[in-house]
N, C-alpha and C positions, 0 to 999 in steps of 0.2 A: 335433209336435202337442202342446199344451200343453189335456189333459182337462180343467183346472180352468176354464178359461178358454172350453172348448167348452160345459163344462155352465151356465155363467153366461151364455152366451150365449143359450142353449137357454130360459134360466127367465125370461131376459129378456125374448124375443119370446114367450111363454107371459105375460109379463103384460101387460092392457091398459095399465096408466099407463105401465108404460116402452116399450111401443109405442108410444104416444102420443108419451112425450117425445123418443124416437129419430125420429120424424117431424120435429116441431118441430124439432129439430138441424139438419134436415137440410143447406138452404138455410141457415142463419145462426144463430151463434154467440148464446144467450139469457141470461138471466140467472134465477137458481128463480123471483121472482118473476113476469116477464116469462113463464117455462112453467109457472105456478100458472095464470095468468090464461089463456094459450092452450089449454092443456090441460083448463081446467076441473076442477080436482082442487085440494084443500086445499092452503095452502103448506107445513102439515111433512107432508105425504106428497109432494107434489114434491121436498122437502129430502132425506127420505127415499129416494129412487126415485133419485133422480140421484148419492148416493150407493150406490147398488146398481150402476149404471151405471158409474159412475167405479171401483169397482172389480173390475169386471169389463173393465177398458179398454174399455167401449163408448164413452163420450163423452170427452173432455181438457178440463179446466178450464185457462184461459186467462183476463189481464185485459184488461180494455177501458178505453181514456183516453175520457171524453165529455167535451162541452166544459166542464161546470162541473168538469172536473180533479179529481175521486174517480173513484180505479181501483173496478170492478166486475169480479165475477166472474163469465166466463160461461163456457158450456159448449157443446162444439163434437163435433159428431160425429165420431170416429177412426179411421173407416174407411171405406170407397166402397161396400163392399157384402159378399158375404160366401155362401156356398156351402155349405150343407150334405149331408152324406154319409151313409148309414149301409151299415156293410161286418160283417161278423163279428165284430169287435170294438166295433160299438156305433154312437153318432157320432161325427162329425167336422167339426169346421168348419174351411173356409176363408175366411180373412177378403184382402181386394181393398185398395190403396192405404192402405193403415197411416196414418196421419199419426206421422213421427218428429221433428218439428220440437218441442224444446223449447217449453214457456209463454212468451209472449209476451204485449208491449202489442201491441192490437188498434186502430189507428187514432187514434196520437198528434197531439193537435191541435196547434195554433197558439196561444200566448197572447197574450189580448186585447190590441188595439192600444194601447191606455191604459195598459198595464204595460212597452208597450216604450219603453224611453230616456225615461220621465219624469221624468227625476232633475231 
């Protein structure tokens, strides 16, 4: 059991904005600006909040290739779900489907037809 990481958990789901931005995760990989806008919260308090997240291993930052070819950073929920305990010794969390999969491009395109064999 890893307490530092139970109680970051714990302050996490204790705060709304990173409720909030653990929702937006859920389904699909965002980017801060993209969960400034969904979540309706300032963007250096989402900047802020997702670094709260992030190190607390709640979300993974990950890039994304869009087609105009600039990686983005976005953020992907890191776990399926999660179980909390409390026993004598306090709390406990169990966290469900971990994501161990290294940072990754996220959906590498194809370059424009126009760039291919125009020599």
């Amino acid at each position: 059991m890893d307490t530092t990481r139970d109680r970051a958990f714990l302050d996490a789901v204790g705060d709304e904005d990173c409720k909030t931005i653990l929702d937006a995760v859920r389904e699909e990989a965002k980017t801060i600006p993209e969960l400034s806008e969904e979540c309706d919260i300032p963007l250096s308090t989402a900047y802020r909040k997702v670094n709260r997240l992030q190190e607390a291993e709640l979300v993974a930052e990950k890039n994304r290739l869009p087609e105009d070819c600039r990686p983005k950073n976005v953020y992907e929920l890191n776990f399926d779900g999660a179980v909390v305990t409390m026993g004598e010794d306090g709390f406990a969390v169990e966290f469900a489907g971990e994501s161990s999969k290294p940072a990754a491009f996220d959906g590498v395109v194809e370059p424009p037809s126009s760039a291919v064999g125009s020599d």
